[in-house]
N, C-alpha and C positions, 0 to 999 in steps of 0.2 A: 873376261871382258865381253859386253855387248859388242852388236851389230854397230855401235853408235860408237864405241870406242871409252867408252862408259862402264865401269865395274857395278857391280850389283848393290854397293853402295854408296857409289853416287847416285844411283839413278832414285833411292829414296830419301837422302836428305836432301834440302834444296839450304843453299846458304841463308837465305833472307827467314822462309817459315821452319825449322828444322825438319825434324824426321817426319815422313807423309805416314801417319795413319790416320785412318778414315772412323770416324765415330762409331759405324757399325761395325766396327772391327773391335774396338772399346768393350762394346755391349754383346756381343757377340752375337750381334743381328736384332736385339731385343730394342723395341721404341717405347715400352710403357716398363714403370716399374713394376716388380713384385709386389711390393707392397706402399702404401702411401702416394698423397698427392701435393707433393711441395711449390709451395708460392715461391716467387722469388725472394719476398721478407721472411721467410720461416727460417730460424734460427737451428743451426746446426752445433752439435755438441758432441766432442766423442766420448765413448760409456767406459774406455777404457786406455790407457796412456802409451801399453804398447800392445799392438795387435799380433797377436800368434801367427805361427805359420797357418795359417786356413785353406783348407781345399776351393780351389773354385775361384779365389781372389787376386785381383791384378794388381800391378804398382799403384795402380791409379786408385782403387777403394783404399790402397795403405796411403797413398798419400792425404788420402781426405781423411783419416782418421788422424793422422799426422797433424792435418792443418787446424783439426777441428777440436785442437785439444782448449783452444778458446773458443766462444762463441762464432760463429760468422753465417751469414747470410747465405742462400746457396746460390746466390749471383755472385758474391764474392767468390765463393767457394772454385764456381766455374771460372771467373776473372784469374783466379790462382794458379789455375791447372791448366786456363787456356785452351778449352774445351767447351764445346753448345750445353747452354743449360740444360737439353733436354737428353744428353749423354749421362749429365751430372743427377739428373733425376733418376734413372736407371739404377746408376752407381748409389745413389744413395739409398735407394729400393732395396737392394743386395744387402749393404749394410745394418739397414731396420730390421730387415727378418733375420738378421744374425747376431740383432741386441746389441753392433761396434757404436752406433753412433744413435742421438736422441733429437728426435727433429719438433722443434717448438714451432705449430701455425701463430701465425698473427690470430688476436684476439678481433672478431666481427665485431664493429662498431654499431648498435644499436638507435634508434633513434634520430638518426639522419632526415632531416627537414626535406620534402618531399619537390618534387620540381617546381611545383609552382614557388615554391619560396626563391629559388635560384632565378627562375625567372622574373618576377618581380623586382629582385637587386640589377638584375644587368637592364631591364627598362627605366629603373631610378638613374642609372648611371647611362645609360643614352641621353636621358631627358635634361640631365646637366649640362 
C-alpha cells in the first residue's frame, strides 16, 4: 500500500483511460524511426501471419503485425492500438528493418494545377 492508501496497481490503472503508460516508455525513449517516413495514408501490410518470438519486440509491434494482416492505414493503425501516431511510426520503424510488415506510401500526384488556377475559381465564385 501507498501513502494514499492506494496499491501499486491502482495507482496505474485509472478506470476511465486504462493502464497509464507513457509513449516513451513504448519506444523506449526513441522519437524517430529506424527506418522509414510513414504518412498517415501509407498502407500497412504484415510480411508474415505469425510473428516469432523476436528479441527486442513488445506486445505492441505483435499487435500491429496482428492487425496488419489486412491492409490498414497507419492512422488506423494508431486509432487500433490507441496510441499517438508518432509512437506508431517508431513501432513501425522496428518492424521495416525486421522485414514483419510492408509499408505502401501514397503515390505523389503529379500535375496539380498551380495557385493561380485555385485562385481564379474562388474569385469566379465570389463574383456570383
Amino acid at each position: 500500500m501507498t501513502v494514499s492508501g492506494e496499491s501499486a496497481e491502482e495507482r496505474w490503472v485509472d478506470d476511465h483511460a486504462g493502464p497509464v503508460v507513457r509513449p516513451y516508455a513504448v519506444t523506449r525513449g526513441r522519437a524517430r524511426p529506424v527506418a522509414g517516413k510513414f504518412d498517415l495514408i501509407s498502407l500497412v501490410t504484415a510480411t508474415r501471419t505469425e510473428p516469432g518470438p523476436e528479441m527486442g519486440l513488445g506486445p505492441e509491434h505483435l499487435a500491429i503485425v496482428g492487425l496488419c494482416q489486412r491492409a490498414l492505414s497507419v492512422a488506423e493503425v494508431a486509432a487500433h492500438l490507441d496510441l499517438p501516431v508518432g509512437t506508431i511510426r517508431v513501432l513501425l520503424g522496428d518492424l521495416v528493418a525486421r522485414d514483419m510488415v510492408r509499408v505502401r506510401e501514397p503515390y505523389a500526384v503529379h500535375g496539380l494545377p498551380d495557385d493561380s488556377v485555385f485562385e481564379a475559381v474562388i474569385n469566379g465564385l465570389r463574383a456570383l
